[in-house]
N, C-alpha and C positions, 0 to 999 in steps of 0.2 A: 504494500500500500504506500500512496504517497505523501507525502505534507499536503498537496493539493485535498486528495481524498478525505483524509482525517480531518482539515478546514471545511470541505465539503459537509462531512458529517455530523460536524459541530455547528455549522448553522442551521442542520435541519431540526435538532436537538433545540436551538432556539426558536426557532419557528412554528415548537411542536407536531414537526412531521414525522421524528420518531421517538420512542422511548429513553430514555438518556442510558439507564441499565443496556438497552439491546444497542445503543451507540459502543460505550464501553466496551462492550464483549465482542461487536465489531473491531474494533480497532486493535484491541489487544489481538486477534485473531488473524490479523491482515498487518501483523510490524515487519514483517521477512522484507520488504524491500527497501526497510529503512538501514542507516548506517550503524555500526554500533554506537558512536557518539549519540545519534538522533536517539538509537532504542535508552541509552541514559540519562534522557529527560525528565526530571521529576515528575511533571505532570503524565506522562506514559507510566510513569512508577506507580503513579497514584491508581491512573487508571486500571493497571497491573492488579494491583491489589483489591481497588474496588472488586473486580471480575471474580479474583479468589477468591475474595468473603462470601459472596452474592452466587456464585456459579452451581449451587442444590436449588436456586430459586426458579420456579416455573416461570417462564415467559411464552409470549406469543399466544397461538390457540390455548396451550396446556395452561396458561394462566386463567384463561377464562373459564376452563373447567372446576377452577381451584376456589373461585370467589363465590362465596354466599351470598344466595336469592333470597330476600324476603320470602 
C-alpha cells in the first residue's frame, strides 16, 4: 500500500464512508509496500496495535449478526 492509499483511507474515515476499526485493519494489512522507515511510524504503530487489541472483534456483516434487536 501506498502513502497515497493510507491518505486515501483516512479521509474516507473522515467522511464517514468507512469504519475507522475496518480502516485500521486495512492499512495494517496492506504496509508491505511501505519502506521500513515509513513501517516505523508511530502513528502505523499505533495503528498496529489498535488492530491487535480489537482483531477477536466482529466486523462487517458478522457485526450485524452480533448486535441486539429490541
Amino acid at each position: 500500500m501506498s502513502k497515497e492509499q493510507i491518505v486515501r483511507i483516512a479521509r474516507q474515515v473522515l467522511a464517514d464512508e468507512i469504519d475507522p476499526l475496518e480502516a485500521c485493519r486495512a492499512i495494517v494489512r496492506s504496509q508491505d509496500g511501505l519502506s521500513d522507515t515509513e513501517r516505523d511510524d508511530p502513528d502505523l504503530t499505533t495503528l498496529l496495535a489498535i488492530e491487535s487489541e480489537t482483531d477477536d472483534l466482529p466486523m462487517g456483516r458478522v457485526r450485524e449478526l452480533w448486535i441486539e434487536r429490541p
